[in-house]
GUTORDO-956746 format. One record per residue (C-alpha): z, y, x; residue in three letters. Coordinates in steps of 0.5 Angstrom, whole numbers, plus 500, padded with zeros to 3 digits. Example, Ala and Ser with C-alpha at 12.3 -4.5 7.8 and 13.67 -1.06 7.14 Angstrom:
2
<atom w="516" v="491" u="525" rest="ALA"/>
<atom w="514" v="498" u="527" rest="SER"/>
***
This chain:
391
<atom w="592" v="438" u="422" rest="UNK"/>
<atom w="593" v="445" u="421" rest="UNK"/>
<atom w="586" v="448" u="418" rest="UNK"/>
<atom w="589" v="456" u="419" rest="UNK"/>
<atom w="591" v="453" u="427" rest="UNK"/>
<atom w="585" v="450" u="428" rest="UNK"/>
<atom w="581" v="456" u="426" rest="UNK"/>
<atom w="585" v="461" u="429" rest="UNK"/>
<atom w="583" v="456" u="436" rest="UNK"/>
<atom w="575" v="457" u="433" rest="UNK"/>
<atom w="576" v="464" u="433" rest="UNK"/>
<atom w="579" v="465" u="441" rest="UNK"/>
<atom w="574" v="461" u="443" rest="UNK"/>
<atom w="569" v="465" u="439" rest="UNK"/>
<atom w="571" v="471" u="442" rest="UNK"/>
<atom w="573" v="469" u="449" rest="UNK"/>
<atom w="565" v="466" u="449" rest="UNK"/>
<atom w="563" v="472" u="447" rest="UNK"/>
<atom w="567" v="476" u="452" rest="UNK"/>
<atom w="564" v="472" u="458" rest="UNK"/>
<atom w="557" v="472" u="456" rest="UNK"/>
<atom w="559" v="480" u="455" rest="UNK"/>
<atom w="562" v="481" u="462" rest="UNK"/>
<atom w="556" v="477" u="466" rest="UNK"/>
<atom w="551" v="482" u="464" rest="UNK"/>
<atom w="555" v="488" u="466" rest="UNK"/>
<atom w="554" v="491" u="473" rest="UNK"/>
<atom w="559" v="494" u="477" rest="UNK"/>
<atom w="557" v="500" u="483" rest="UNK"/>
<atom w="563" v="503" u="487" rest="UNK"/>
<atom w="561" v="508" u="492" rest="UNK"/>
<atom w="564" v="512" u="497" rest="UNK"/>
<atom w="560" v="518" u="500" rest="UNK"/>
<atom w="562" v="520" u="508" rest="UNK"/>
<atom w="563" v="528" u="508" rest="UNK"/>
<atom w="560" v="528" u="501" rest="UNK"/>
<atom w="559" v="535" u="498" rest="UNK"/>
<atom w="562" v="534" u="491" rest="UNK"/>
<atom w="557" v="535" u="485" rest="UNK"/>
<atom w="553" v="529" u="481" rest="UNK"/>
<atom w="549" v="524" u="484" rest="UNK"/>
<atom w="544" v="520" u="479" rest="UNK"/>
<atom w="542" v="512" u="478" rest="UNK"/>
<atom w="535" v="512" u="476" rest="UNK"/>
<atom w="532" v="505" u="473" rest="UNK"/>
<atom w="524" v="504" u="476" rest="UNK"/>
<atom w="519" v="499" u="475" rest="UNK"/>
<atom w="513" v="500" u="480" rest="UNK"/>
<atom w="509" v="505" u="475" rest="UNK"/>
<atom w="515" v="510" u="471" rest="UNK"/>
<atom w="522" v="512" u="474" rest="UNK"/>
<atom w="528" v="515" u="468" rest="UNK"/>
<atom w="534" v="517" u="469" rest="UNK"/>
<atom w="539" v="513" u="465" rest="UNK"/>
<atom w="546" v="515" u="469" rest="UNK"/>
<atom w="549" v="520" u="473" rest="UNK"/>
<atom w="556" v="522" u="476" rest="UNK"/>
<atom w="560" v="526" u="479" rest="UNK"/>
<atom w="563" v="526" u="486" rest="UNK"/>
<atom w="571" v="526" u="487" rest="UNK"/>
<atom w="573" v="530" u="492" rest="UNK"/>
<atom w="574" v="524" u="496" rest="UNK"/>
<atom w="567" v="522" u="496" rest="UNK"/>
<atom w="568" v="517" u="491" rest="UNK"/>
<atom w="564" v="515" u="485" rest="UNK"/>
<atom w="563" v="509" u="480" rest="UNK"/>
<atom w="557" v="506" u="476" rest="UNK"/>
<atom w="557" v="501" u="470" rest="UNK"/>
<atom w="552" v="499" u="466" rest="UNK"/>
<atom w="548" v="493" u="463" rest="UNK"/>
<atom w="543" v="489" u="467" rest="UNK"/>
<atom w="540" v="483" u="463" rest="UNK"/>
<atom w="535" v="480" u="469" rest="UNK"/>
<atom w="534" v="483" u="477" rest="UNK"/>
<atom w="531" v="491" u="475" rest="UNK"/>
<atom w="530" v="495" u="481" rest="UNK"/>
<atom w="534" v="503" u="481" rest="UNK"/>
<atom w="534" v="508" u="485" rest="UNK"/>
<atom w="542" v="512" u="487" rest="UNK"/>
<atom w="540" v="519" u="488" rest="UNK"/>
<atom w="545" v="522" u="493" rest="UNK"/>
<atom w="542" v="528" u="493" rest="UNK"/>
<atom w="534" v="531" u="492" rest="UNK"/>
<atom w="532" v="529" u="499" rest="UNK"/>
<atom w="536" v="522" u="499" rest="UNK"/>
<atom w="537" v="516" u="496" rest="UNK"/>
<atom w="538" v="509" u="495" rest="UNK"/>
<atom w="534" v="502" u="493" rest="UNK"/>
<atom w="538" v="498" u="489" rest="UNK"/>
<atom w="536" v="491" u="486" rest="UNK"/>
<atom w="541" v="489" u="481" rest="UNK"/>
<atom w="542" v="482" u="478" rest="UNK"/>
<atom w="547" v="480" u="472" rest="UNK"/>
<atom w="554" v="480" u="474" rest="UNK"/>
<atom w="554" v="483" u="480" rest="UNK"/>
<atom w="560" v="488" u="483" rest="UNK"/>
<atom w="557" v="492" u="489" rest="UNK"/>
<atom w="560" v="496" u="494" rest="UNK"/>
<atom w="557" v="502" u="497" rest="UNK"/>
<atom w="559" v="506" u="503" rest="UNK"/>
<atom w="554" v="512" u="504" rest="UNK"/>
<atom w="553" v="517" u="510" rest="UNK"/>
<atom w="550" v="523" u="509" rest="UNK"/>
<atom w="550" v="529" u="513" rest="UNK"/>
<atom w="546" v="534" u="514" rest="UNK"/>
<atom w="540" v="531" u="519" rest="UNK"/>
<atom w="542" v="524" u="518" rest="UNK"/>
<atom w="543" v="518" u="512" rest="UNK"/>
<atom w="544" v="512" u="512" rest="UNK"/>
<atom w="549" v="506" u="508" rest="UNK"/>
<atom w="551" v="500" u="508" rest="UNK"/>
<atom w="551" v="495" u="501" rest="UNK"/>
<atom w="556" v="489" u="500" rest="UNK"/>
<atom w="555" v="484" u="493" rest="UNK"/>
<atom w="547" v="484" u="492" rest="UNK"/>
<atom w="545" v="479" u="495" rest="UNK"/>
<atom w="537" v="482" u="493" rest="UNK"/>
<atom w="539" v="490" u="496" rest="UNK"/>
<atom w="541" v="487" u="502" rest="UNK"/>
<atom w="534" v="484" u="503" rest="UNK"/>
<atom w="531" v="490" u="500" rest="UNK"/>
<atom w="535" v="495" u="505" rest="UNK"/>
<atom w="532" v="490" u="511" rest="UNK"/>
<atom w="526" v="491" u="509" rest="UNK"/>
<atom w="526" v="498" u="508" rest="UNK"/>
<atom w="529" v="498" u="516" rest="UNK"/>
<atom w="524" v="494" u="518" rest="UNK"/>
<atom w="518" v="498" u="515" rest="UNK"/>
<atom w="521" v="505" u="518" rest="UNK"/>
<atom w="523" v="502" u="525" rest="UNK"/>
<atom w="515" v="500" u="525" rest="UNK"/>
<atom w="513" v="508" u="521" rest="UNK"/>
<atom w="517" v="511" u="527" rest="UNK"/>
<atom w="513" v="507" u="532" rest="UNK"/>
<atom w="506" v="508" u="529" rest="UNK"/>
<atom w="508" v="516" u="529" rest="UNK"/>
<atom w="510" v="516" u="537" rest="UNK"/>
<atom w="504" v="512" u="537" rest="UNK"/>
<atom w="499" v="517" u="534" rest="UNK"/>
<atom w="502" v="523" u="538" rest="UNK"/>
<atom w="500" v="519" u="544" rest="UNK"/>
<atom w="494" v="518" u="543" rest="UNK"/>
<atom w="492" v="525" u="541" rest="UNK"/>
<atom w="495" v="527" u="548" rest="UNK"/>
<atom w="491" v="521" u="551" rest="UNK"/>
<atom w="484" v="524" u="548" rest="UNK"/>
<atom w="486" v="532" u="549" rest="UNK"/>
<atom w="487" v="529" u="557" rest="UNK"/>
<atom w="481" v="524" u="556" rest="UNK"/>
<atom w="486" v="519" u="559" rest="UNK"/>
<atom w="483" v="512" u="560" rest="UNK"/>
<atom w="489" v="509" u="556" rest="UNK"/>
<atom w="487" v="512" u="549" rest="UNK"/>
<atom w="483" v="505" u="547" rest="UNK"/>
<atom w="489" v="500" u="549" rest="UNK"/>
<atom w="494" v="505" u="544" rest="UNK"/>
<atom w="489" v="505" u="539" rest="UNK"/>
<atom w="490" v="498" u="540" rest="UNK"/>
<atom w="497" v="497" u="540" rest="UNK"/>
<atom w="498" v="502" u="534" rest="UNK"/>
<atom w="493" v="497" u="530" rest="UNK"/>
<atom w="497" v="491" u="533" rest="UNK"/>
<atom w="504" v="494" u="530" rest="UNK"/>
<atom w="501" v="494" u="524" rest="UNK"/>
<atom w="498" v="487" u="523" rest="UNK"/>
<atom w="506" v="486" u="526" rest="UNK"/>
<atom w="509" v="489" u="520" rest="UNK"/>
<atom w="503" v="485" u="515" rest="UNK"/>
<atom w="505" v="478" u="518" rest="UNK"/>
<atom w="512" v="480" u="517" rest="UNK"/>
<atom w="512" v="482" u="510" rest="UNK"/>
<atom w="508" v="476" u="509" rest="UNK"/>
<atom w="513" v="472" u="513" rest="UNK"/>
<atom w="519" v="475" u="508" rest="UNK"/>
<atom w="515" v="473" u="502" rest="UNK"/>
<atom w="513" v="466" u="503" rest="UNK"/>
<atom w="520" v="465" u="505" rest="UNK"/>
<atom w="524" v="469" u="499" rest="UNK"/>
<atom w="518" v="467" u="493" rest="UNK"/>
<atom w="523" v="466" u="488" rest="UNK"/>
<atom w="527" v="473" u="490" rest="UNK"/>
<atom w="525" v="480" u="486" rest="UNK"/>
<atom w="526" v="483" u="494" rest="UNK"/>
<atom w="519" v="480" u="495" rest="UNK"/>
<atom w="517" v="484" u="489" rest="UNK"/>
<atom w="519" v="491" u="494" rest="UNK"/>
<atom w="515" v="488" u="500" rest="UNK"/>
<atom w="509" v="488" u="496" rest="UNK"/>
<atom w="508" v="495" u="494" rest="UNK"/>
<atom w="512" v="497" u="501" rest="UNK"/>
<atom w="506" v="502" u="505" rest="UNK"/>
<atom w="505" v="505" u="512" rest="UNK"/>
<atom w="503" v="512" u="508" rest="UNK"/>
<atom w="501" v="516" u="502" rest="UNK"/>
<atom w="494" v="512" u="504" rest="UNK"/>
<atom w="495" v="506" u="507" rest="UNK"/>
<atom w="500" v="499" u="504" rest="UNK"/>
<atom w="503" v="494" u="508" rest="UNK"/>
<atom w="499" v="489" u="505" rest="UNK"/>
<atom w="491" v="493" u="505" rest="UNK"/>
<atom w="487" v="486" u="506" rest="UNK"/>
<atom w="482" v="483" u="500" rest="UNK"/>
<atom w="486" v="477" u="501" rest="UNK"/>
<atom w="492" v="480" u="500" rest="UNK"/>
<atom w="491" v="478" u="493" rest="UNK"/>
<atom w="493" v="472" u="494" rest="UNK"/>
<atom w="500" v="474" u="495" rest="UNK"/>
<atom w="501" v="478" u="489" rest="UNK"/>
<atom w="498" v="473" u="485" rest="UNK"/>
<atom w="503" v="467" u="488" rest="UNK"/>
<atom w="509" v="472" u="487" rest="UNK"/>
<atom w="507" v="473" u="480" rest="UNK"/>
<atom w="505" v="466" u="478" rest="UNK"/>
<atom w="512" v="464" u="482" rest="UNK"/>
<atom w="518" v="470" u="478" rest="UNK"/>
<atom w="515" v="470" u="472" rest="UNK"/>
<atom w="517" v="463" u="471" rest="UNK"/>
<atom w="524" v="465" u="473" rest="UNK"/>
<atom w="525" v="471" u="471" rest="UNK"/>
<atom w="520" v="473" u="465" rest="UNK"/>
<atom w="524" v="479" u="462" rest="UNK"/>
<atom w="525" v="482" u="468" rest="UNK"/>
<atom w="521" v="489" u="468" rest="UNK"/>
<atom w="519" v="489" u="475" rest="UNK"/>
<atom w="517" v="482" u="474" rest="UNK"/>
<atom w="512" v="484" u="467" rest="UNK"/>
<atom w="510" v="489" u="472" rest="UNK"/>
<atom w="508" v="486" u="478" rest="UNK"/>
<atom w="504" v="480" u="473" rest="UNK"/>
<atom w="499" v="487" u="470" rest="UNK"/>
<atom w="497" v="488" u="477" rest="UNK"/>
<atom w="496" v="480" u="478" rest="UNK"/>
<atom w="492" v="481" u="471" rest="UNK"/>
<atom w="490" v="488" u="473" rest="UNK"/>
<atom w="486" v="485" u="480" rest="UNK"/>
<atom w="484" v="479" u="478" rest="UNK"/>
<atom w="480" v="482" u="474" rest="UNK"/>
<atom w="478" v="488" u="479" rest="UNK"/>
<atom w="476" v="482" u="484" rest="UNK"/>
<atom w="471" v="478" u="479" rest="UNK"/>
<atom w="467" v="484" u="478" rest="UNK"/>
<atom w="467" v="485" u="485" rest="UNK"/>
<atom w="465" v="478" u="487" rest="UNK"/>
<atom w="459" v="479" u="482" rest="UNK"/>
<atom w="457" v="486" u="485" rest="UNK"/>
<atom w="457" v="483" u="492" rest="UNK"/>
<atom w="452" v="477" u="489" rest="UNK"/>
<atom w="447" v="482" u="487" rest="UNK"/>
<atom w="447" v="486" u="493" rest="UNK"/>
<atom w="448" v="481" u="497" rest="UNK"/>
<atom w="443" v="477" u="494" rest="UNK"/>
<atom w="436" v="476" u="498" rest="UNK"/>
<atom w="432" v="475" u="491" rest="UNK"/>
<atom w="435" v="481" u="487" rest="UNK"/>
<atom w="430" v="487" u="487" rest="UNK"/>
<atom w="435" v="492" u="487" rest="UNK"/>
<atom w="432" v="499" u="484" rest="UNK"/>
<atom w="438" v="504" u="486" rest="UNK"/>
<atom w="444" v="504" u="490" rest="UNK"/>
<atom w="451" v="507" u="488" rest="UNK"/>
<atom w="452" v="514" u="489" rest="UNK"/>
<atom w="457" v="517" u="493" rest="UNK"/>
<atom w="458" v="525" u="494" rest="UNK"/>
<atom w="463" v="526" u="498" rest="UNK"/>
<atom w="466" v="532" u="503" rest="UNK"/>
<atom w="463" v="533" u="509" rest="UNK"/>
<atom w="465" v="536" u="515" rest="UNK"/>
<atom w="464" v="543" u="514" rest="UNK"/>
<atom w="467" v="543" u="507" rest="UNK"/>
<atom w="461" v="542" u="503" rest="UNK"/>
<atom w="460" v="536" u="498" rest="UNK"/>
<atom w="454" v="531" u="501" rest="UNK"/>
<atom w="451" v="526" u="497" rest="UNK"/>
<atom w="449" v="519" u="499" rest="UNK"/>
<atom w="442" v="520" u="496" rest="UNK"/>
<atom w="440" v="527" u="499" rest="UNK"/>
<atom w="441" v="523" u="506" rest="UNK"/>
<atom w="436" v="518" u="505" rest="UNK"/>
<atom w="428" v="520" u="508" rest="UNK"/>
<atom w="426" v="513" u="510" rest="UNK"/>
<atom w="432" v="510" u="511" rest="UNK"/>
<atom w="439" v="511" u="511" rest="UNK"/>
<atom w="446" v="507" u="515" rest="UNK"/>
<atom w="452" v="508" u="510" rest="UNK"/>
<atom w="458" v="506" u="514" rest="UNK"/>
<atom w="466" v="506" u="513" rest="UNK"/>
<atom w="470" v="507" u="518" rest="UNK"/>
<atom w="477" v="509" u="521" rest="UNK"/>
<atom w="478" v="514" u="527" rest="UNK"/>
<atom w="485" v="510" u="529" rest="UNK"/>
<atom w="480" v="503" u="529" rest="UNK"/>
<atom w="478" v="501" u="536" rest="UNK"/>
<atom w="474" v="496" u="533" rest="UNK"/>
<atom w="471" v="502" u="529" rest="UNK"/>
<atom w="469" v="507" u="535" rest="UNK"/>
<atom w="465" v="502" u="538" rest="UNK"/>
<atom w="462" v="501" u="532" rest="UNK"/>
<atom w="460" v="509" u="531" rest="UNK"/>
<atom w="458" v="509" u="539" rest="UNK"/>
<atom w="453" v="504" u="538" rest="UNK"/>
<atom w="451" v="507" u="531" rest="UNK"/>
<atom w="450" v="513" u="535" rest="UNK"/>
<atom w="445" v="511" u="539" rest="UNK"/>
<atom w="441" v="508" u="534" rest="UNK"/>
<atom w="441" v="515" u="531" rest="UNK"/>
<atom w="438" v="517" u="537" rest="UNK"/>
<atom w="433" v="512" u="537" rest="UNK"/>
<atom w="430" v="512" u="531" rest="UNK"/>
<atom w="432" v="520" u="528" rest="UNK"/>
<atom w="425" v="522" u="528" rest="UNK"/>
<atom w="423" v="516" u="524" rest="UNK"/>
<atom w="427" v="518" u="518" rest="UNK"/>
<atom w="433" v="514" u="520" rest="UNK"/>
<atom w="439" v="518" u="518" rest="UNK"/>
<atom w="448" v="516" u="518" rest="UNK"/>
<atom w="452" v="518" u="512" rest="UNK"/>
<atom w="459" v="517" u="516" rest="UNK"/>
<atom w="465" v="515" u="512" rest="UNK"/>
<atom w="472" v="516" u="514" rest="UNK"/>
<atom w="477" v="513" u="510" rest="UNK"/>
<atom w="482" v="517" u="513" rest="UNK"/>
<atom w="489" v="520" u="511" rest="UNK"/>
<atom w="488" v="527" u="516" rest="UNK"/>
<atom w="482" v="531" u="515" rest="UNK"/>
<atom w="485" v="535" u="521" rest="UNK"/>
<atom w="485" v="529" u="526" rest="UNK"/>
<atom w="479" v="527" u="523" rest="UNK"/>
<atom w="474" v="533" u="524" rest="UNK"/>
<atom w="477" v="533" u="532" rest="UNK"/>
<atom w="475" v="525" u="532" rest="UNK"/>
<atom w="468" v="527" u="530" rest="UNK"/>
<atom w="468" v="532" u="535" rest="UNK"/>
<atom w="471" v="528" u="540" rest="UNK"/>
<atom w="467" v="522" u="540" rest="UNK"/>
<atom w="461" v="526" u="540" rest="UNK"/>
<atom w="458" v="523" u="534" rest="UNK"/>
<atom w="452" v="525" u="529" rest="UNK"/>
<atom w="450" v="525" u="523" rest="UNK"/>
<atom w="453" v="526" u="516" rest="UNK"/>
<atom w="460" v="526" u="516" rest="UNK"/>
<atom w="465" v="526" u="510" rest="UNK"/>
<atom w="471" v="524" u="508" rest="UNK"/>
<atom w="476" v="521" u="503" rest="UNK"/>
<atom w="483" v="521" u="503" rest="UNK"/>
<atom w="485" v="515" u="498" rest="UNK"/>
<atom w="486" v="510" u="503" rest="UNK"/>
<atom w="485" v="503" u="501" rest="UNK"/>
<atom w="485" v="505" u="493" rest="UNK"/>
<atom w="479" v="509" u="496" rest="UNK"/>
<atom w="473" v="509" u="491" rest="UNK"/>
<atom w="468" v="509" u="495" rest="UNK"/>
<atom w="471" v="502" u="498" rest="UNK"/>
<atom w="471" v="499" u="492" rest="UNK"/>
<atom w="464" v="501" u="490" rest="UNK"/>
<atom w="461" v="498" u="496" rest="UNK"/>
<atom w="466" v="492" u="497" rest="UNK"/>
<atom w="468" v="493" u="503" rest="UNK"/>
<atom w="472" v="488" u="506" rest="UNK"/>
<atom w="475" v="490" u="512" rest="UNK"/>
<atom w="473" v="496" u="517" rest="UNK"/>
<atom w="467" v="498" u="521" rest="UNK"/>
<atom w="462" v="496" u="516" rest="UNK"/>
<atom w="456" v="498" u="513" rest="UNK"/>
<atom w="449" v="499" u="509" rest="UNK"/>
<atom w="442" v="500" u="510" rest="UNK"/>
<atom w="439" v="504" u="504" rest="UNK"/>
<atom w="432" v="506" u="502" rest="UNK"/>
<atom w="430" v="510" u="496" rest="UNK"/>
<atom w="428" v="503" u="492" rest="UNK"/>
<atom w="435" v="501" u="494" rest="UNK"/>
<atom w="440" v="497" u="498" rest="UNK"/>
<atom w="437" v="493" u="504" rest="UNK"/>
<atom w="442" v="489" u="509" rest="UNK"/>
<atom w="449" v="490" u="508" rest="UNK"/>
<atom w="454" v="489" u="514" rest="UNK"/>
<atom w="448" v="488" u="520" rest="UNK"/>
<atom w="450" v="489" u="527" rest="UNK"/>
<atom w="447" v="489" u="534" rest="UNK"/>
<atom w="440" v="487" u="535" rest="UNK"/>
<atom w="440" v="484" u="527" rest="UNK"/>
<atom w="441" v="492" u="524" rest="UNK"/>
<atom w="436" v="495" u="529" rest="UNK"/>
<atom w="431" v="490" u="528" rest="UNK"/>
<atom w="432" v="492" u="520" rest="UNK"/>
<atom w="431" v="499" u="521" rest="UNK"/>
<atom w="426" v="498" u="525" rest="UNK"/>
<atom w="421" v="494" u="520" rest="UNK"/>
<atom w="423" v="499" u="515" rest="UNK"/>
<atom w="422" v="505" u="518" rest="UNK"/>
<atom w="415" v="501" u="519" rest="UNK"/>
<atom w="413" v="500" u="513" rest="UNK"/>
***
């Protein structure tokens, strides 16, 4: 046998080897731009919490453009056609990805071919806007129907609040059904708005951490993946803190000695404290202006502020609400007393955390030596108020 033939046959296998293991990390992106002006369009490489560019290229004059580079396990791009648009892209090792562009003037839109995983996320991201446009459309009409004082403002409020849950079932649906796709990473942090994500429950937690437990099993070294495993970590913590918080205030043998403050903008511009408010007894309750469910709730409240207001009995009212306009003609509207603050932050909002709030309307009976009841409705709270504002 030839040793120099031999290793001359070891050193092509080597390369050919190598070559392979080379050419299935490289991704390949061919584009083509309808009515493209030509100038640079930028691919940036995002992992939920930091954005960079890592690319840009430029348009020809026939409205192609082309990408290549090395992806080793699915990470989450975003192709910049211009400042105001721009694409999801999922990508895995491998991949050849074929992209058809439409952007004029007053529309955008495309196709993509060859990624499997951004396929599914500009399906996702189709369902989230049909259901945004919709929610939109629902709004509008539910401030005419106020301004009108049409008898349907309560069913549209209801069928905006079911669009929601609609576009939470589906979502859900998609990840149960994708666990091992990095797509379902997408569906998680999609949101409605600024303030409000599509998976806004306390249960949702479930969900990050099925995914987490699931992707991180399959793709280990994937920065979305390593991400998405940080908030598991991150809101597990946050839920045990909070489970042991609500035990103390729930607890019927705890002698709590203060209530954590609150100091919030109010209608009129001014901040109000939680405890500037508190005389003999004060109703802490979280709400939405858009929430049916809610508004009954504030009527009902309002009626016990009458009641019982020259007792020493007052409402500190908090919207979680992302329209401080809207909210304020809410208020006026609804004819609603007491002290009304805001806060913008949605579901991230600090006051929820502070109190757990689990879900809307919900509320707390405060005294000057601290929590009293949480989350009393109907006879129950009026019975409480009344014993307390007796003592």
């Amino acid at each position: 046998m030839n040793p120099i033939k031999n290793s001359s046959i070891a050193i092509i296998i080597t390369f050919l080897v190598l070559s392979a293991c080379n050419t299935s990390h490289k991704v390949k992106i061919n584009g083509n731009i309808s009515e493209a002006i030509p100038g640079k369009i930028y691919l940036t490489e995002y992992n939920l919490t930091h954005e960079k560019v890592i690319d840009s290229t430029e348009i020809s004059q026939k409205g192609k453009f082309a990408f290549r580079l090395k992806v080793f396990q699915p990470q989450l791009f975003k192709l910049y056609v211009n400042r105001d648009n721009y694409i999801w892209l999922l990508l895995s090792p491998g991949e050849m990805v074929q992209l058809s562009i439409l952007a004029k003037k007053d529309t955008f839109s495309y196709t993509v071919s060859g990624s499997a995983y951004s396929e599914q996320v500009k399906m996702l991201n189709d369902t989230l806007e049909a259901t945004q446009k919709k929610l939109g459309q629902l709004k509008n009409q539910y401030i005419l129907a106020l301004l009108k004082n049409d008898k349907n403002a309560e069913e549209i409020a209801k069928q905006y609040q079911q669009t929601i849950e609609k576009q939470r079932k589906f979502s859900i649906g998609f990840i149960i059904n994708n666990l091992h796709s990095p797509a379902s990473i997408v569906a998680l942090y999609q949101q409605f708005n600024d303030s409000l994500y599509v998976f806004h429950k306390t249960t949702d937690l479930q969900y990050v951490k099925l995914l987490a437990d699931t992707l991180s099993k399959y793709y280990p070294q994937s920065n979305i993946v390593k991400v998405l495993c940080n908030e598991r970590n991150k809101l597990m913590e946050q839920y045990q803190q909070v489970r042991k918080q609500y035990s103390i205030l729930s607890s019927t043998k705890a002698e709590i000695k203060a209530f954590p403050e609150l100091k919030l903008p109010s209608i009129s511009g001014d901040t109000v404290s939680l405890s500037s408010t508190v005389k003999k007894i004060t109703l802490l309750t979280f709400w939405t202006p858009l929430d049916p469910d809610c508004r009954v709730a504030m009527n009902t409240f309002a009626t016990l502020h009458a009641k019982y207001q020259n007792k020493g009995f007052e409402l500190y009212n908090v919207a979680i609400f992302d329209d401080a306009g809207y909210w304020k003609n809410m208020v006026k509207k609804l004819n609603l007393p007491g002290i009304h603050v805001i806060e913008l932050g949605g579901i991230n909002s600090a006051s929820l955390k502070i109190y757990n709030v689990q879900q809307l309307p919900a509320n707390v009976l405060i005294s000057k030596n601290g929590v009293i009841a949480i989350n009393l409705f109907g006879d129950r709270l009026e019975n409480e108020i009344r014993k307390n504002l007796i003592q």
